[in-house]
C-alpha positions as CSV (number, residue, x, y, z in Angstrom):
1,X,33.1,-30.8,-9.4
2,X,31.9,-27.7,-7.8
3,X,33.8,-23.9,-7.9
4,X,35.7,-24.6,-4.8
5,X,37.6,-27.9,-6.3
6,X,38.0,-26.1,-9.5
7,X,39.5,-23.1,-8.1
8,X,41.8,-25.2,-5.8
9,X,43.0,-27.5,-8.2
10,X,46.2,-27.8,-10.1
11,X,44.6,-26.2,-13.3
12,X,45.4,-23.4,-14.8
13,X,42.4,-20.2,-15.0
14,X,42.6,-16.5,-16.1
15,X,40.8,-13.8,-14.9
16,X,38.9,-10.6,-16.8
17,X,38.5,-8.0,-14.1
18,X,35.9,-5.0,-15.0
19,X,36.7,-1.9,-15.6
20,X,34.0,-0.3,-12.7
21,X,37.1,-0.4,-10.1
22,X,37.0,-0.3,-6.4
23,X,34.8,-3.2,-4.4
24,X,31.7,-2.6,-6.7
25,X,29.2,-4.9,-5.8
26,X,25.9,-5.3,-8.3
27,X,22.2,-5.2,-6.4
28,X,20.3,-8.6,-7.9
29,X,23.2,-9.7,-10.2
30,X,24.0,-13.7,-9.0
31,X,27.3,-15.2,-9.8
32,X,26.8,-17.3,-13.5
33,X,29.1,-20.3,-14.4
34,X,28.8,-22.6,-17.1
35,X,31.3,-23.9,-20.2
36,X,32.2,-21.4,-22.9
37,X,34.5,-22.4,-26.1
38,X,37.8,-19.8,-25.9
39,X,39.8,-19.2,-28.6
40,X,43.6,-20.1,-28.3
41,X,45.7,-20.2,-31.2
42,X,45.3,-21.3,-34.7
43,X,46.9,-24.7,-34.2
44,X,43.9,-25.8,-31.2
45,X,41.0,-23.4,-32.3
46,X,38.7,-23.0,-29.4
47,X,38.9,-24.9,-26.6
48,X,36.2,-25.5,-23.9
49,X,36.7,-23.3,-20.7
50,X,34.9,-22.7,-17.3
51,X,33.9,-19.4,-16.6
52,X,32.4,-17.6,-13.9
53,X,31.2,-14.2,-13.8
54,X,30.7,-13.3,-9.8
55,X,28.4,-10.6,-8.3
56,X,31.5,-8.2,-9.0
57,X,31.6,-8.4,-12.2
58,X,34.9,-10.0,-12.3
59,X,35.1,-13.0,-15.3
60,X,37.6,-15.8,-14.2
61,X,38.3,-18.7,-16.4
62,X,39.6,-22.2,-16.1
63,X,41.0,-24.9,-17.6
């Protein structure tokens, strides 16, 4: 499934914005995606996530 059908889905995501501010962009940093375990209560532990991290340094997650 790529980004755009994840994003566009019906699941739920998150986002982590940076604290930089303003339209920031990072010379040579590429957008990074992959599976990370997040934590999410005692009763489920960590659960498996997709995050991306875009060439803005903003950190979005889904379910």
């Amino acid at each position: 499934m790529t980004l755009e059908e994840r994003m566009s889905s019906n699941s739920r995501g998150g986002s982590v914005s940076s604290t930089c501010g303003g339209d920031t962009h990072f010379a040579g940093i590429e957008e990074k995606s992959g599976w990370l375990q997040k934590w999410t209560n005692y009763l489920k532990g960590y659960r498996q996530r997709w995050f991306v991290l875009d060439s803005h340094a903003n950190l979005s997650y889904y379910r």
